[in-house]
Steps between C-alpha positions, in 0.01 A plus 500: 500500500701803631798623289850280563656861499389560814222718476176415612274563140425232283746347255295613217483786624878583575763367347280205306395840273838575389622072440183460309601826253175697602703763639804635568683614832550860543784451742842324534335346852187395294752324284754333754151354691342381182814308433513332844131421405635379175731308629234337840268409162792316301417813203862505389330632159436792686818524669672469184292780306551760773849490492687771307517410135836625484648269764213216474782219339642477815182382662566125601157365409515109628658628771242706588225246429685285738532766812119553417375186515720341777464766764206592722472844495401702833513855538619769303660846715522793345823672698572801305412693167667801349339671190316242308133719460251530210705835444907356467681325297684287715481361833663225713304247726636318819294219647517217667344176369484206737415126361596120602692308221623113603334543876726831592388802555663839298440778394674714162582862634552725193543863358291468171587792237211567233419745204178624295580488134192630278264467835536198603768393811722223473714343760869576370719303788554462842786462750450247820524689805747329785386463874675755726750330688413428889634748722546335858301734767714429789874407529639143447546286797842357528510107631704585755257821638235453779177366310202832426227287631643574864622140617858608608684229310676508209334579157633181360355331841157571459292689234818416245492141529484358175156263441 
């Protein structure tokens, strides 16, 4: 079975290494994708343990158990990292992490902050990133304005017509 983080190696031998304790990621993107992975498996243990000690009572646990367990998780996307290497000391994530809960399809779009304290990252906390707002390419029709398809009536006549 390939990875749930998306890439194409083994689970045991991706993030499956790092949930099961036998090693530790060397980056804050080795981190952020062995978290998705934790959360794909329902290993909220894992989740839990690799959050920053100092911020770790704010972790909603059943809640997290319950996102786990009721959502099918489908892709992980890696958008963007800044710092976050075996070498720093901090480094923030964003990613993308698409799943069905209830029969809809979503996806969680966030800026993930983590640290390394005595070797070892932690994920710290995150901030959801909103969807750019829609810019319309081409001016707005007005009803009373001949219709863009080329009909020579009336916007509201033809292509405006409500259905």
């Amino acid at each position: 079975m390939s990875c749930p983080c998306g890439n194409s190696a083994p689970i045991e031998a991706c993030c499956g290494r790092f949930i099961s304790g036998d090693a530790l990621p060397e980056t804050a993107e080795e981190l952020m994708r062995s978290r998705y992975t934790a959360y794909a498996t329902q290993n909220i243990d894992y989740v839990v343990e690799s959050h920053d000690p100092d911020t770790s009572d704010r972790v909603d646990r059943k809640f997290a158990e319950s996102w786990s367990k009721e959502a099918k998780w489908e892709s992980l996307e890696v958008v963007d990292t800044e710092a976050g290497g075996p070498e720093d000391e901090e480094g923030v994530v964003e990613f993308i992490a698409r799943y069905t809960i209830e029969g809809a399809r979503t996806q969680h779009h966030e800026r993930s902050n983590f640290r390394k304290a005595e070797g070892r990252w932690y994920y710290t906390d995150g901030e959801m990133v909103k969807p750019k707002p829609i810019v319309r390419e081409s001016p707005k029709v007005g009803r009373n304005e001949p219709c863009p398809c080329g009909s020579g009536k009336k916007y509201k006549k033809c292509c405006g017509v409500a259905a």
